[in-house]
Structure formats: structure tokens, C-alpha cells
C-alpha positions in Angstrom: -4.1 -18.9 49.7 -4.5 -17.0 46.5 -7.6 -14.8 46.2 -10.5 -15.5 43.6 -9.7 -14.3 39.9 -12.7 -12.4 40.0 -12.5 -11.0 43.6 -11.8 -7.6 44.3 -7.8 -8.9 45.8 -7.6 -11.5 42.6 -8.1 -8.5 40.2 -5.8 -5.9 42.1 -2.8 -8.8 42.6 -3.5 -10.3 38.7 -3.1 -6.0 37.9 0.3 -5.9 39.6 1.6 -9.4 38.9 0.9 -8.8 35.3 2.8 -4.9 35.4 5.7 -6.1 37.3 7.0 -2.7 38.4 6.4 -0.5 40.9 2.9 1.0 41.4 1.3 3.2 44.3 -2.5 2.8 45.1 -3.1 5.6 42.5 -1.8 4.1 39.8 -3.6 1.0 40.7 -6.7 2.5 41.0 -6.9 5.1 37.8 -5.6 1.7 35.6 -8.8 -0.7 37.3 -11.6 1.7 36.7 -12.9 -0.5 33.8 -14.0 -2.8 37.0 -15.3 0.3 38.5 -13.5 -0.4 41.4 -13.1 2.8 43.8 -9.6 3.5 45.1 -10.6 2.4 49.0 -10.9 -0.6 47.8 -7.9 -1.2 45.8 -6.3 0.4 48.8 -7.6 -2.0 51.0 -6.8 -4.4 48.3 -3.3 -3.7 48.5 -3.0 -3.7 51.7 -4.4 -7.7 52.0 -1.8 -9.1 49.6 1.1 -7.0 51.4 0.6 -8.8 54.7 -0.5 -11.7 53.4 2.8 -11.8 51.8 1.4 -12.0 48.2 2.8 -8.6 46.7 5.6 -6.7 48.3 5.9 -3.2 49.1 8.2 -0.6 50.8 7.2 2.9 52.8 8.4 6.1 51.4 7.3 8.4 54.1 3.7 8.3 53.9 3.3 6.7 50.7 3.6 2.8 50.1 4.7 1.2 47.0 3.8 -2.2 45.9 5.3 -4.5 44.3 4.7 -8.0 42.2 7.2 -10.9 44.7 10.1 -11.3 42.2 10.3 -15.5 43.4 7.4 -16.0 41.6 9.5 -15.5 38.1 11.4 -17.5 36.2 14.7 -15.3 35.7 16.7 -16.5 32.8 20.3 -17.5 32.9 22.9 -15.5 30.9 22.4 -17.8 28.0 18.9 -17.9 27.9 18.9 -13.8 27.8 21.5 -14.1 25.1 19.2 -16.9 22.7 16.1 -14.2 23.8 18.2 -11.4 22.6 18.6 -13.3 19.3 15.0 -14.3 18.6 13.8 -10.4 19.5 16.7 -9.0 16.8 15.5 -11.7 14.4 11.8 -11.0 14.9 12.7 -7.3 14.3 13.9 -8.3 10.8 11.3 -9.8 10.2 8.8 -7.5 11.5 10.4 -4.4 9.1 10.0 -7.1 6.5 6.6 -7.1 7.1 6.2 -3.6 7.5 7.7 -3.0 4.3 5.4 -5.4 2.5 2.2 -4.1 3.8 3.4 -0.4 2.9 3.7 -1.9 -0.7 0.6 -3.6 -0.8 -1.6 -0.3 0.6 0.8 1.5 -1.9 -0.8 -0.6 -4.6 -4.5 -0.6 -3.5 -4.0 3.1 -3.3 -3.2 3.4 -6.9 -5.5 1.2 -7.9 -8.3 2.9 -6.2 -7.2 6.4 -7.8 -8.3 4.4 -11.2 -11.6 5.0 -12.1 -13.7 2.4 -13.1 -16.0 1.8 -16.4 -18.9 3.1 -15.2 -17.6 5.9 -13.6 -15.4 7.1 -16.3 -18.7 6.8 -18.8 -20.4 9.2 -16.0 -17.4 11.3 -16.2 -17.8 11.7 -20.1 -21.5 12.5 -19.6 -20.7 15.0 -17.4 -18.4 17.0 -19.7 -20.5 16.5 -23.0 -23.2 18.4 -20.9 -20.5 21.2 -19.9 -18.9 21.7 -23.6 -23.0 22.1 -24.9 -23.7 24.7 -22.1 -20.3 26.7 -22.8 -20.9 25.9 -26.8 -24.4 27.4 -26.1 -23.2 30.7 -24.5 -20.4 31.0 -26.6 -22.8 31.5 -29.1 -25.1 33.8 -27.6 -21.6 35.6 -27.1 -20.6 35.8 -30.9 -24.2 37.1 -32.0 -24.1 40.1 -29.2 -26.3 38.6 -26.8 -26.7 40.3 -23.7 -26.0 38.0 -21.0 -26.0 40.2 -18.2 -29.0 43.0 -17.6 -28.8 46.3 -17.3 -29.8 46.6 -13.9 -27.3 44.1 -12.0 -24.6 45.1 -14.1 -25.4 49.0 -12.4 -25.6 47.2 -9.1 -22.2 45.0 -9.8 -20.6 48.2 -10.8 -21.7 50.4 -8.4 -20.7 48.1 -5.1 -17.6 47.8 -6.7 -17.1 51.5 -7.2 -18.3 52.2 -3.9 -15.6 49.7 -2.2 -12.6 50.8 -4.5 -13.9 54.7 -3.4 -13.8 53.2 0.3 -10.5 51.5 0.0 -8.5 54.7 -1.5 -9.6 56.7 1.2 -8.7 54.4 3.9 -5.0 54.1 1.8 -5.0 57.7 2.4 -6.1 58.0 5.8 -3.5 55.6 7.0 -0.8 57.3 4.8 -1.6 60.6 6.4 -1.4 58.9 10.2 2.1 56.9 9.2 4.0 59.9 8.0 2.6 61.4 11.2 3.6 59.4 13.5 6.8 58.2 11.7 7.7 62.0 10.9 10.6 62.5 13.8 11.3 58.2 14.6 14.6 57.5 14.8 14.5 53.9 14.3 14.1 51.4 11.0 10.6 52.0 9.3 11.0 48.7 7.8 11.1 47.2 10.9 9.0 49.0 12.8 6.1 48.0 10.1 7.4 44.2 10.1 7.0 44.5 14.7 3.6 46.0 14.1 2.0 43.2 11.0 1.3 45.9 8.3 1.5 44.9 5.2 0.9 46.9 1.9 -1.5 45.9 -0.8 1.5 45.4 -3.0 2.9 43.2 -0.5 -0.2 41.0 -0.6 -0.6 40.8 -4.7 -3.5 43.5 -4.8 -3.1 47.1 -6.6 -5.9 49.7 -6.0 -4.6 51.5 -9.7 -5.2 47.6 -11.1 -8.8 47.3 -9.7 -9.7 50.5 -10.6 -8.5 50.4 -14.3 -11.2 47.6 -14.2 -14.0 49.6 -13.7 -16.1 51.0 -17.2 -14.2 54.0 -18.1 -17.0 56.4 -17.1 -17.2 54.7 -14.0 -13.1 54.8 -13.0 -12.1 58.1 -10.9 -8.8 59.9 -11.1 -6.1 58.7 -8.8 -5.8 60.6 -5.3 -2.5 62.0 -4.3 
């Protein structure tokens, strides 16, 4: 007699009916725990529908495998798997065809939501009239000599960066002086032995320490160590 759909057996045998393949109690267990059903039970479970003859199962040593009984399906006939094999390869088609069509469609709503609309395009303008007037504005101050900076943080601005082109030479120096140090009597590649270790030099990463200096106020640069 088949077990209750919502019994404890009538979930576990719906579970492997519906799989078809076969499962140990683990998997059975780990795929039911939406039912929050704990493995002793499913074990137990299991164990019902094998000897009532409802699921099969075979030993491998110490572990059983269960099975759904293969009697209760309908297996189809050569010509039956060949019109099946048909329909699937037709449904394919179509489902690329409908694939294809959605990707067009969200191709479409893309674009069109990349287009702004009225309103937001009139915000847009607003935006940039108020930008041109503030650059207008200090453009002007600009042309009639106008200070825009004070004396005080343009000291500051020019002394931190003094102070970290000053710290930046020296450290170029003091790893100059270790390199050729330890590089003095190596026999291998330099080239390489630099790529194995990750150094890079400034030049290799688009900064120059002659470049940044040269940017200072000319009282403010230093003369160029050795």
C-alpha cells in the first residue's frame, strides 16, 4: 500500500521516484531538508519502501543504494524515442529562436533606456549653464590678476610637496647605493633578477622625479643629486 503524500515514506519515495537514479541515504537526506527531515528518518524511510518492495536498492559493502522500481515506467519503444528525439531537436530550434529574440528585445530596451528623456535632458542643460557661469566667473577673476589661491596654503601646498620630492630623491638614492651593492659581483641577468624581485623604476611606472621637481617655483626646486 503506498504511503501518505505527506508522510515522512510518501515524501522520501515521491523524492526518489521523481530523481530516478541512484541515491544513498545522504543524498536523500541533504536534498529533503526543506521538510526538515533528519537523516534517521529518511534512513528509516528508506529502509520501509526497500522491503516493502516500493524502491529498490543494492549493498555495496556497508553502504546501500536505492533506487526508484524501473516497472513503474513507461519505457518507450524505438519509435517513440526516435519521434521524442525529433520534437527535443525541434524545440531546440525554437528555443534559440527565442533566445535570439529576447536578446534583441533587451538589446532594444537597453538603448532606449541610455536615451535621456525631456525632463532630464532640460536638467542636464541647467546643470552646465550653472558650470559655464562659475568657470566664466573665475576666468575672469583670472584675466584681472585675481588671487585665487592665498599666500598661506600656497606655502603649505608647496612646502609638502617639496618635502616629499626631498623624501623621494633620497630614497632613489638610497636604494641606488644598496643595488649596485649588492649587484656589484652577481653573475646572473640584472634585468631579470629585478623582473623575479617586482621592482620597478619610476620611469617604468610613467613618473620622473626631474619632471615633478621642475614643477616646483623656481626658488623652491633643488639641484639634482648625483
Amino acid at each position: 500500500m503506498a504511503p501518505k503524500s505527506d508522510s515522512i515514506e510518501g515524501i522520501v519515495l515521491k523524492f526518489v521516484n521523481e530523481q530516478n537514479k541512484p541515491l544513498n541515504s545522504q543524498n536523500v537526506a541533504d536534498a529533503l531538508q526543506k521538510y526538515n527531515l533528519k537523516k534517521t528518518a529518511v534512513q528509516k524511510a528508506l529502509d520501509t519502501l526497500s522491503d516493502s518492495g516500493q524502491i529498490s536498492f543494492k549493498e555495496y559493502g556497508k553502504q546501500k543504494i536505492y533506487l526508484a522500481r524501473q516497472d513503474q515506467f513507461n519505457i518507450p519503444n524505438s519509435e517513440e524515442l526516435d519521434r521524442m528525439k525529433k520534437e527535443n531537436s525541434k524545440l531546440q530550434e525554437e528555443l534559440v529562436d527565442q533566445k535570439r529574440a529576447i536578446a534583441e528585445v533587451q538589446a532594444e530596451i537597453r538603448a532606449l533606456q541610455t536615451n535621456l528623456t525631456l525632463e532630464q535632458i532640460r536638467e542636464k542643460e541647467a546643470k552646465l549653464k550653472t558650470e559655464v557661469r562659475e568657470l566664466e566667473e573665475k576666468l575672469s577673476k583670472l584675466r584681472q590678476g585675481t588671487t585665487l589661491v592665498n599666500p598661506e596654503d600656497r606655502k603649505a601646498v608647496e612646502d609638502a610637496c617639496s618635502e616629499k620630492i626631498s623624501q623621494w630623491r633620497k630614497r632613489k638614492r638610497i636604494f641606488k647605493d644598496l643595488w649596485d651593492m649588492i649587484t656589484e659581483n652577481m653573475p646572473r641577468d640584472l634585468k631579470d633578477f629585478k623582473e623575479e624581485l617586482g621592482i620597478e623604476y619610476d620611469e617604468e611606472v610613467g613618473v620622473n622625479l626631474q619632471s615633478c621637481s621642475e614643477l616646483m617655483p623656481a626658488g623652491r626646486k633643488r639641484k639634482r643629486g648625483p
